[in-house]
N, CA, C and O atoms as a Maestro MAE file, in Angstrom:
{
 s_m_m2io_version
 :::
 2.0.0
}

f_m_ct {
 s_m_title
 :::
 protein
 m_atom[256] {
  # First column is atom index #
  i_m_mmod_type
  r_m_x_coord
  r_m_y_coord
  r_m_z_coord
  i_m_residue_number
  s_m_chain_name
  s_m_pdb_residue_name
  s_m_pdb_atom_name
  i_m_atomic_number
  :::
  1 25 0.820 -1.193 0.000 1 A "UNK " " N  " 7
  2 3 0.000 0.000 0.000 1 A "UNK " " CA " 6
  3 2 0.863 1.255 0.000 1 A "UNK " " C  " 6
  4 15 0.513 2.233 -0.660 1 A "UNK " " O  " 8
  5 25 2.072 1.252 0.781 2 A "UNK " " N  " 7
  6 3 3.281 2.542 0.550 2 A "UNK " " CA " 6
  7 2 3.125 2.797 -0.868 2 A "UNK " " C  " 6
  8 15 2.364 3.698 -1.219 2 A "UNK " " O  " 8
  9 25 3.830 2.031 -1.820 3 A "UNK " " N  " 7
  10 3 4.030 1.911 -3.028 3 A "UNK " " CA " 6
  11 2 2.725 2.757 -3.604 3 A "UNK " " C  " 6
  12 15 2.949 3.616 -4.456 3 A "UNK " " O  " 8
  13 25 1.686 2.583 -3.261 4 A "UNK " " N  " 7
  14 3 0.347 3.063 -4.176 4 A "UNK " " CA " 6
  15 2 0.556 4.308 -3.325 4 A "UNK " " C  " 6
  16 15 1.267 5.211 -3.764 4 A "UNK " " O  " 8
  17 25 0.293 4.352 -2.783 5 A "UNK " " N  " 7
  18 3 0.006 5.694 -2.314 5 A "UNK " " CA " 6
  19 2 1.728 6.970 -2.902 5 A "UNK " " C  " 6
  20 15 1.542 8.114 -3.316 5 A "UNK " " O  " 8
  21 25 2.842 6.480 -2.792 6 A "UNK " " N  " 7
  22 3 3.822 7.096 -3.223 6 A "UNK " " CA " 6
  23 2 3.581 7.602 -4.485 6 A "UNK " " C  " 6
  24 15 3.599 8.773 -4.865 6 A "UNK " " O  " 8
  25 25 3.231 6.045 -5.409 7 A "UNK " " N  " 7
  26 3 3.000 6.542 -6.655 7 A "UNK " " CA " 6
  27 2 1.845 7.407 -6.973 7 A "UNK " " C  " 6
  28 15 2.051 8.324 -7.768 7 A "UNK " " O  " 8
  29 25 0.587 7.249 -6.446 8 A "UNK " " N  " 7
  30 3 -0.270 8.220 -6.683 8 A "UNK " " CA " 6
  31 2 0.191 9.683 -6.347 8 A "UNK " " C  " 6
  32 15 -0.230 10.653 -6.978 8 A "UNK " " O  " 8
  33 25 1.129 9.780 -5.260 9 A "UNK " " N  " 7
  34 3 1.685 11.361 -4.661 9 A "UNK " " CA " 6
  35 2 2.814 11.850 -6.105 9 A "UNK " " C  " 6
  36 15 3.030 13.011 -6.454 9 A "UNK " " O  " 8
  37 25 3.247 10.909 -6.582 10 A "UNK " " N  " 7
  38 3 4.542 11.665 -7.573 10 A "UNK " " CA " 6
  39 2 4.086 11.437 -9.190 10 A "UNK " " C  " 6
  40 15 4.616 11.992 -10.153 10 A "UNK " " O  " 8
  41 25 3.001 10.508 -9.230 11 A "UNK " " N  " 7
  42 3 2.256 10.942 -10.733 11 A "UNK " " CA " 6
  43 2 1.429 12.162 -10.573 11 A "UNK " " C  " 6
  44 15 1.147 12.855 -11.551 11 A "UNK " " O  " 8
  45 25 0.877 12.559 -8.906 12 A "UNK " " N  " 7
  46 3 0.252 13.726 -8.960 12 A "UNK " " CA " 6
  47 2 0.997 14.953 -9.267 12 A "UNK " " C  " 6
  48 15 0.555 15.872 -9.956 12 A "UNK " " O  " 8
  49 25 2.074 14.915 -8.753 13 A "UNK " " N  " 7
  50 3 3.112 15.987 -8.973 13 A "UNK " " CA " 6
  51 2 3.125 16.018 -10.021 13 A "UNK " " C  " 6
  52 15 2.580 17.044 -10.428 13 A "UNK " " O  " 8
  53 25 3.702 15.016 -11.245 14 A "UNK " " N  " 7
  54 3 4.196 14.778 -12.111 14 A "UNK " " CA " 6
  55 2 2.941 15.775 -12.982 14 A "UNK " " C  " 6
  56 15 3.085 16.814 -13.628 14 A "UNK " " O  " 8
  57 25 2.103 15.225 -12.777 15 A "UNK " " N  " 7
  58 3 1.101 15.609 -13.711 15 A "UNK " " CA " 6
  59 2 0.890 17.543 -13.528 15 A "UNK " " C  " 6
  60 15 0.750 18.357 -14.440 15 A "UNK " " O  " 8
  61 25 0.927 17.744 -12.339 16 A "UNK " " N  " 7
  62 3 0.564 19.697 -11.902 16 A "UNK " " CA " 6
  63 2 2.040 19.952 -12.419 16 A "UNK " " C  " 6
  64 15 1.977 21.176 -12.531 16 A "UNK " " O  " 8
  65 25 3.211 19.648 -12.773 17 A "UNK " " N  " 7
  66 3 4.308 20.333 -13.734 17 A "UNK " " CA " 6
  67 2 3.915 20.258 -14.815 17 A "UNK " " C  " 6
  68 15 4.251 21.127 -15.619 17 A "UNK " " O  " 8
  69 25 3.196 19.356 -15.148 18 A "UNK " " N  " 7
  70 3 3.275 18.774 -16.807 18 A "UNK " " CA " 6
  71 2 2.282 20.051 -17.198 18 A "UNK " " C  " 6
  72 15 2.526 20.708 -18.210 18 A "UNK " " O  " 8
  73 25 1.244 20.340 -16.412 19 A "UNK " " N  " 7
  74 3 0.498 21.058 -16.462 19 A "UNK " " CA " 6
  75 2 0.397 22.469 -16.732 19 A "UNK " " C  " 6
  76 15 -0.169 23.223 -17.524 19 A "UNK " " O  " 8
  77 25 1.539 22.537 -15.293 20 A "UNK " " N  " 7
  78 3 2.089 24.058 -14.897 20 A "UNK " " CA " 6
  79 2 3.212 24.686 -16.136 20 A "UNK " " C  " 6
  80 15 3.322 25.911 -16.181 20 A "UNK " " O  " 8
  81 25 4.037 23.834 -17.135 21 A "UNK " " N  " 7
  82 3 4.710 24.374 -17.915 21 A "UNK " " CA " 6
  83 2 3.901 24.110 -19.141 21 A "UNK " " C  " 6
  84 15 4.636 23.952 -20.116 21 A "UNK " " O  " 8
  85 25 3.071 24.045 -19.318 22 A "UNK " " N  " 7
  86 3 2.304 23.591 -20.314 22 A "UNK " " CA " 6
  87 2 3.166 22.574 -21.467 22 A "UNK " " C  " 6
  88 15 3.526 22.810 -22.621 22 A "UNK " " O  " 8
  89 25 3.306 21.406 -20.635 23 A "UNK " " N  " 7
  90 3 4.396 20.745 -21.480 23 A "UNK " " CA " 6
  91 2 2.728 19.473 -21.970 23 A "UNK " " C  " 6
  92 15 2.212 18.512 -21.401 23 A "UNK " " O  " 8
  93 25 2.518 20.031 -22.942 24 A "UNK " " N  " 7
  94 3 1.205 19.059 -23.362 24 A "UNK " " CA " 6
  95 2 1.711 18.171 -24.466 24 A "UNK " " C  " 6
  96 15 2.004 18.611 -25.578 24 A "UNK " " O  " 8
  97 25 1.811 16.799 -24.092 25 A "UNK " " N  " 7
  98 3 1.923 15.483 -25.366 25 A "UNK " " CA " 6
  99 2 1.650 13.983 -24.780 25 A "UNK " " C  " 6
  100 15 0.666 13.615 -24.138 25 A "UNK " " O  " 8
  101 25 2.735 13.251 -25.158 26 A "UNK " " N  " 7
  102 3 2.162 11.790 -25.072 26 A "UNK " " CA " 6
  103 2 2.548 11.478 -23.315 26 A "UNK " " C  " 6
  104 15 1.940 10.691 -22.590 26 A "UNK " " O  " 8
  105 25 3.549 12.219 -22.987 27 A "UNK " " N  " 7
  106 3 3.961 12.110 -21.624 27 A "UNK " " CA " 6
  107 2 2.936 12.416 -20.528 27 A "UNK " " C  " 6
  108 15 2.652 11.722 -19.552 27 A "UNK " " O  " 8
  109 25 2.354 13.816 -20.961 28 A "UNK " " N  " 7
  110 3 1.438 14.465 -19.873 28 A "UNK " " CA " 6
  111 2 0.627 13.454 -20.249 28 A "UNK " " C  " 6
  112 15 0.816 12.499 -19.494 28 A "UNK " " O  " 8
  113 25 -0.329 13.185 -21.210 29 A "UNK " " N  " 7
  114 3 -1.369 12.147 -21.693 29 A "UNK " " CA " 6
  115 2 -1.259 10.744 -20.687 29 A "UNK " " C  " 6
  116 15 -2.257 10.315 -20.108 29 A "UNK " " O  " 8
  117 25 -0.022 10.148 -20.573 30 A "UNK " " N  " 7
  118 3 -0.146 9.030 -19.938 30 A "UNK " " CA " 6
  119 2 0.413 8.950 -18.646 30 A "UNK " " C  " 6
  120 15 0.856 7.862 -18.278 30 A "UNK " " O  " 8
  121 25 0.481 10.275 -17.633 31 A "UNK " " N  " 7
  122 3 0.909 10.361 -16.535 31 A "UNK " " CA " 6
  123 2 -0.729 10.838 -16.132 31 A "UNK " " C  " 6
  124 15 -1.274 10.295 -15.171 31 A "UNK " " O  " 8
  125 25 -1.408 11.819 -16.888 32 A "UNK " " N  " 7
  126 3 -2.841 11.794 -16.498 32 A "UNK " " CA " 6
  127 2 -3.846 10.416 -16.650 32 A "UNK " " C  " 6
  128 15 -4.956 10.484 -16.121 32 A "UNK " " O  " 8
  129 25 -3.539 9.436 -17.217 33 A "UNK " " N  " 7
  130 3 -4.180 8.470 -17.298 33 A "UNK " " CA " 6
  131 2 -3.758 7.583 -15.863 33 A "UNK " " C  " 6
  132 15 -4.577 6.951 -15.196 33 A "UNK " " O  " 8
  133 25 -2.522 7.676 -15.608 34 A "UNK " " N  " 7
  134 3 -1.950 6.237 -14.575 34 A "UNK " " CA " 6
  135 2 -2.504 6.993 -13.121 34 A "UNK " " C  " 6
  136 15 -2.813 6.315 -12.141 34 A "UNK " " O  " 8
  137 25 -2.582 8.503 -13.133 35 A "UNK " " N  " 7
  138 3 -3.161 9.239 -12.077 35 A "UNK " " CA " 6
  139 2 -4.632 9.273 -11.909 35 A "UNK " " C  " 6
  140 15 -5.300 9.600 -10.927 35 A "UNK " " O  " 8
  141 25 -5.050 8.792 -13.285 36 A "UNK " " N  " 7
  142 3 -6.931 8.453 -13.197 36 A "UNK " " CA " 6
  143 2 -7.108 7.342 -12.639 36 A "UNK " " C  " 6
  144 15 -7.719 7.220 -11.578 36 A "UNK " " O  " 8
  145 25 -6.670 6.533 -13.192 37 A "UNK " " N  " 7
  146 3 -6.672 4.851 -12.867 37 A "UNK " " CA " 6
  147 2 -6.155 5.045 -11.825 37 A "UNK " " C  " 6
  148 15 -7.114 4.540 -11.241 37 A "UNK " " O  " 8
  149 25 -5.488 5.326 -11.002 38 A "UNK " " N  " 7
  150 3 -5.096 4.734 -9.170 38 A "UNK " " CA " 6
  151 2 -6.038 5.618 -8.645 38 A "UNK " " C  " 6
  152 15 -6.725 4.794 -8.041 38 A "UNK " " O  " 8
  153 25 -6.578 6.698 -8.431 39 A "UNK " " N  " 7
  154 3 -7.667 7.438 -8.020 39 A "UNK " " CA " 6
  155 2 -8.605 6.948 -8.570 39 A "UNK " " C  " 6
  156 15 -9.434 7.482 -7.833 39 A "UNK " " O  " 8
  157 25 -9.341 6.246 -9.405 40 A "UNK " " N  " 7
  158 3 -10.697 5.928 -9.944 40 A "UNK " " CA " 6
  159 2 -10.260 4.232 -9.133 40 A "UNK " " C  " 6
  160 15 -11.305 3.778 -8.667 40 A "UNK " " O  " 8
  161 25 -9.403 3.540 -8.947 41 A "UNK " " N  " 7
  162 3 -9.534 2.239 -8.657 41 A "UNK " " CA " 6
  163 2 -10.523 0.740 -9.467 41 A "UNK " " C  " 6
  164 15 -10.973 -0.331 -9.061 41 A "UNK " " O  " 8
  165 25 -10.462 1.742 -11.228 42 A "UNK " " N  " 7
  166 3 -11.218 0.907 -11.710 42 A "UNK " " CA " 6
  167 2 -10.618 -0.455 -11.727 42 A "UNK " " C  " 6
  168 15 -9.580 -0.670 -11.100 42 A "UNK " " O  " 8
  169 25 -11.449 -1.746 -12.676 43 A "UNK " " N  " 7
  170 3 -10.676 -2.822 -13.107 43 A "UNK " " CA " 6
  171 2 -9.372 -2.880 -13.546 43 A "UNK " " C  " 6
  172 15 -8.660 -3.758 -13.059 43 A "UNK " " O  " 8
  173 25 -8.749 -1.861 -14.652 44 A "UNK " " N  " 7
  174 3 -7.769 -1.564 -15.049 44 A "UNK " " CA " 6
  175 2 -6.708 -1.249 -13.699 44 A "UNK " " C  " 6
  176 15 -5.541 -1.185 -14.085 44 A "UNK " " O  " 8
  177 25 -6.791 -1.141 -12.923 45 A "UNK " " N  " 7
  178 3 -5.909 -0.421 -11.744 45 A "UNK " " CA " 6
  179 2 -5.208 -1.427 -11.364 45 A "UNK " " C  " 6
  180 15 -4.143 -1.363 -10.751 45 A "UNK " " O  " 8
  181 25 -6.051 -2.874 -11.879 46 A "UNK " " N  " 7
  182 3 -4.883 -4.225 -10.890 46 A "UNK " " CA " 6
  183 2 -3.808 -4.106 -11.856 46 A "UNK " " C  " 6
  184 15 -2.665 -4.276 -11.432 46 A "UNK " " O  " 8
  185 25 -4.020 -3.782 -13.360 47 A "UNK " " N  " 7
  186 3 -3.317 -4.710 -13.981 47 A "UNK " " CA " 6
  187 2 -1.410 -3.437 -14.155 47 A "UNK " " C  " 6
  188 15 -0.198 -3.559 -14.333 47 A "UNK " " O  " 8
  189 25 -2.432 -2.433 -13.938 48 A "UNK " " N  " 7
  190 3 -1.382 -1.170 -13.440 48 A "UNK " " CA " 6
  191 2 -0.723 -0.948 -12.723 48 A "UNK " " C  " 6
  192 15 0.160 -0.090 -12.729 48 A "UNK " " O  " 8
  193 25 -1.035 -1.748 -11.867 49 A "UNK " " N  " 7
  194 3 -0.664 -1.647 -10.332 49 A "UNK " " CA " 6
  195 2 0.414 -2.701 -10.548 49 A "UNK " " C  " 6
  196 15 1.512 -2.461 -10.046 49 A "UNK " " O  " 8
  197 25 0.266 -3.738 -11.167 50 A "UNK " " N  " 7
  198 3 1.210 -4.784 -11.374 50 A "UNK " " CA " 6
  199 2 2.112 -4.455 -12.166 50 A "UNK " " C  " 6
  200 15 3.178 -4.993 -11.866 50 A "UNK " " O  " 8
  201 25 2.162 -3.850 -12.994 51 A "UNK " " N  " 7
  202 3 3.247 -3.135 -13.850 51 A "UNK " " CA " 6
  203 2 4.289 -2.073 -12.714 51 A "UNK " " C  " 6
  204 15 5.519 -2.130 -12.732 51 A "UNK " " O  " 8
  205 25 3.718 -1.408 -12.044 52 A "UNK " " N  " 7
  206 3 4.060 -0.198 -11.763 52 A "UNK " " CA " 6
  207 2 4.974 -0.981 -10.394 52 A "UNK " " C  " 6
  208 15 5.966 -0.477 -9.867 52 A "UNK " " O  " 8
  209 25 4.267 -2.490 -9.955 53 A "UNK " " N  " 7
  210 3 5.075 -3.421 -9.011 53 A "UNK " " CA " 6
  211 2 6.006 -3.581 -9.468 53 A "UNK " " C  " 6
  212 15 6.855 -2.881 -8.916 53 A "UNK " " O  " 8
  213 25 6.493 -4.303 -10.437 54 A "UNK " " N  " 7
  214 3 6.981 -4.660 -10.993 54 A "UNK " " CA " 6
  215 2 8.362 -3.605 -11.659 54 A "UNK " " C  " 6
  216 15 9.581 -3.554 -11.496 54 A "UNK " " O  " 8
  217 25 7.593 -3.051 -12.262 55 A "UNK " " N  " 7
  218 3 8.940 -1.591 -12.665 55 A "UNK " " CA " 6
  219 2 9.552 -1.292 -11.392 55 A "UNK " " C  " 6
  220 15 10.764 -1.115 -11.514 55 A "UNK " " O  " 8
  221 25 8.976 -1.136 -9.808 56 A "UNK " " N  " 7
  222 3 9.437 -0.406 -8.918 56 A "UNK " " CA " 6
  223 2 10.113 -1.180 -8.187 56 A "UNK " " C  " 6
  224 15 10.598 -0.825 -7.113 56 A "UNK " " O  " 8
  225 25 10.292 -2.989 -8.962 57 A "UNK " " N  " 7
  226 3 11.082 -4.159 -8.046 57 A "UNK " " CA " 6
  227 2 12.193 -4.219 -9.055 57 A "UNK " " C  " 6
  228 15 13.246 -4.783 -8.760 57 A "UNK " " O  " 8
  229 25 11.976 -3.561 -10.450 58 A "UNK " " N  " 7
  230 3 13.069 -3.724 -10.905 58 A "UNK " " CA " 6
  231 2 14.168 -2.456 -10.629 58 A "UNK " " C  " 6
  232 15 15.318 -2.894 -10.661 58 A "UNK " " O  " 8
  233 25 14.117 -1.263 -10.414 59 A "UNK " " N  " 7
  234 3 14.963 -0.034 -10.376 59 A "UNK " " CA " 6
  235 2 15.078 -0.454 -8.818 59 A "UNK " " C  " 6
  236 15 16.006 0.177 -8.312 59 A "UNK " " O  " 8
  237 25 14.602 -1.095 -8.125 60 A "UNK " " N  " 7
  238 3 14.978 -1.547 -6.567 60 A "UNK " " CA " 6
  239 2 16.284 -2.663 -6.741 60 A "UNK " " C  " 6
  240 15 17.215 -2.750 -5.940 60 A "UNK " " O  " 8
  241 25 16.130 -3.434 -7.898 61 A "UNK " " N  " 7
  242 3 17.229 -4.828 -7.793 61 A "UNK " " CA " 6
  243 2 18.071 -4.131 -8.185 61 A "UNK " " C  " 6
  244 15 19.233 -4.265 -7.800 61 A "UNK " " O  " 8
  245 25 17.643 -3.069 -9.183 62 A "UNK " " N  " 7
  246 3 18.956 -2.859 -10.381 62 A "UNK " " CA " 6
  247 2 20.228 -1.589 -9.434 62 A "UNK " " C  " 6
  248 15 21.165 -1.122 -10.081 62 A "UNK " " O  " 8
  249 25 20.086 -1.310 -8.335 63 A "UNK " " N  " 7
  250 3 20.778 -0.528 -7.673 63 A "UNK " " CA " 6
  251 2 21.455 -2.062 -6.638 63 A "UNK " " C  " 6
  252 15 22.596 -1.919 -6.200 63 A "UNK " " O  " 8
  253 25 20.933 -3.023 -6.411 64 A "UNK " " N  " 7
  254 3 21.710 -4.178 -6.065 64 A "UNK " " CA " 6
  255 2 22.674 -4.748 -6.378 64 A "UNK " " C  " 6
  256 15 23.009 -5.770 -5.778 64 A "UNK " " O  " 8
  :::
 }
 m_bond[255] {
  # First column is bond index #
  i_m_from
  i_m_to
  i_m_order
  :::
  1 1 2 1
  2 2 3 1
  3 3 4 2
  4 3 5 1
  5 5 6 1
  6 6 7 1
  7 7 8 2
  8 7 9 1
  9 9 10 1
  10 10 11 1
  11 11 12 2
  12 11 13 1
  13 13 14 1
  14 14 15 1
  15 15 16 2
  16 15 17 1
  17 17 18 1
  18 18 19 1
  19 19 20 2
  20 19 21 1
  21 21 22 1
  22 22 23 1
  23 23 24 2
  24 23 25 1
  25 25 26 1
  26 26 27 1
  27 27 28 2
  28 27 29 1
  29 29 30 1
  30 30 31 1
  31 31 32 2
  32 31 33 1
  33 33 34 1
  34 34 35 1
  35 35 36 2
  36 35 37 1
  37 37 38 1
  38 38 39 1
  39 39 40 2
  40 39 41 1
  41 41 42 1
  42 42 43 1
  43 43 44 2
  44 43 45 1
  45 45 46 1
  46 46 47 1
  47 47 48 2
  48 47 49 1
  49 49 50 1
  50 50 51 1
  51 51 52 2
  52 51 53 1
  53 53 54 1
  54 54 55 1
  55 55 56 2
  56 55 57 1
  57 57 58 1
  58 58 59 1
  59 59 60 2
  60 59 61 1
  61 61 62 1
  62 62 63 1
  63 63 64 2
  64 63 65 1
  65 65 66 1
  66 66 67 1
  67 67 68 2
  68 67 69 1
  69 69 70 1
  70 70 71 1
  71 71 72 2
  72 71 73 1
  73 73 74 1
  74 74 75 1
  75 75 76 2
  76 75 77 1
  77 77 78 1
  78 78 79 1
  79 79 80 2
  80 79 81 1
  81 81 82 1
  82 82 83 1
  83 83 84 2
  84 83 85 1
  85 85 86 1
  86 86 87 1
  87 87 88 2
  88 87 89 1
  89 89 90 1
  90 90 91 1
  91 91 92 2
  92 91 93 1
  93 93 94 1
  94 94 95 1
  95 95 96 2
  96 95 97 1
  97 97 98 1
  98 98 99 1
  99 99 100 2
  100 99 101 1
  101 101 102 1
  102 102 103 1
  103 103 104 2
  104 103 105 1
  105 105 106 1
  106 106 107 1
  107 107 108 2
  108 107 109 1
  109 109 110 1
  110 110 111 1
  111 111 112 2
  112 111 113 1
  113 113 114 1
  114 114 115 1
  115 115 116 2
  116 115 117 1
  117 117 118 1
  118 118 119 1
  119 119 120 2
  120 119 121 1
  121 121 122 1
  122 122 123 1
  123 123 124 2
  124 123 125 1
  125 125 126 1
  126 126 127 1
  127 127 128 2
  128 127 129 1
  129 129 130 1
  130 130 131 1
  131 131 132 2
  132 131 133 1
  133 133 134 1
  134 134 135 1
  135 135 136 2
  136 135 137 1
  137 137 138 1
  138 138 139 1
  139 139 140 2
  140 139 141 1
  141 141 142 1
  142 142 143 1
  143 143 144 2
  144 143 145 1
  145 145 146 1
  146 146 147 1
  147 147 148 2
  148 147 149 1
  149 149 150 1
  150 150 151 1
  151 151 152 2
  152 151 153 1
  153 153 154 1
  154 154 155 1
  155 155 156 2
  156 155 157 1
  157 157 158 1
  158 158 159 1
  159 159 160 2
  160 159 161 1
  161 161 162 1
  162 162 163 1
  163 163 164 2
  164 163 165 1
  165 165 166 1
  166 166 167 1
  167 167 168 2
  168 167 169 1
  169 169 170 1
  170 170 171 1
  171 171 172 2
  172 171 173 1
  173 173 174 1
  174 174 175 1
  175 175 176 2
  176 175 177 1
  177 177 178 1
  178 178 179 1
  179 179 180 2
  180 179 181 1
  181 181 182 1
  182 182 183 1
  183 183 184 2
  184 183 185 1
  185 185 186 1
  186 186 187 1
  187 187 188 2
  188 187 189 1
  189 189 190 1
  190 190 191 1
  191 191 192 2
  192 191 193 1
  193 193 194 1
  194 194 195 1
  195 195 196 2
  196 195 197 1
  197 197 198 1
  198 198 199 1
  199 199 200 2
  200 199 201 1
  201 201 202 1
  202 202 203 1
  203 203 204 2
  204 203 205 1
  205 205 206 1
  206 206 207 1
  207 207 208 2
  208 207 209 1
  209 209 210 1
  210 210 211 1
  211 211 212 2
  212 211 213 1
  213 213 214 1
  214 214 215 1
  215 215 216 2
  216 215 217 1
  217 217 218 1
  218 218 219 1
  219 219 220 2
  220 219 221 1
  221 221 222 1
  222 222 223 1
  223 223 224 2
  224 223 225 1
  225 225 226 1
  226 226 227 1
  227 227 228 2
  228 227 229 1
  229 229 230 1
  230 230 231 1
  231 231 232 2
  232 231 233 1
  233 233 234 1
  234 234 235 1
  235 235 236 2
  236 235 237 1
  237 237 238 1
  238 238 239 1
  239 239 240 2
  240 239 241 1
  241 241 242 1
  242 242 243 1
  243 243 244 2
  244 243 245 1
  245 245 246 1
  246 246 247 1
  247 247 248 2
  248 247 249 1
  249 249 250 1
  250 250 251 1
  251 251 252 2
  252 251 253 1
  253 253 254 1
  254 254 255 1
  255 255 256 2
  :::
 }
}
C-alpha cells in the first residue's frame, strides 16, 4: 500500500508540472491516465498496479 500511495503522490506531482509548464503530449497524456486509474480504482488499476510493481522491483534490484 506505501508503493500506491507514493505513486499516486509523484504521478500527482508529475502531472501539476506537466500542467504548470504547459508541457502538453504523449507524456502528460499518460501520466494523467496512470493518475486516473489509481484514483478511480477501476478494473484496469490491478493490472497497473502490477506493472508499476513490478517496474518499482526492478529499479529496486537494479541498484543491487
Amino acid at each position: 500500500m506505501v508503493l500506491t500511495v507514493s505513486a499516486l503522490a509523484l504521478l500527482g506531482l508529475f502531472l501539476v508540472l506537466l500542467l504548470r509548464f504547459k508541457s502538453l503530449g504523449i507524456g502528460a497524456a499518460l501520466v494523467a491516465v496512470l493518475f486516473g486509474f489509481y484514483l478511480a480504482r477501476t478494473s484496469a488499476a490491478d493490472s497497473i498496479d502490477q506493472i508499476m510493481t513490478a517496474l518499482s522491483d526492478t529499479i529496486r534490484d537494479f541498484g543491487n
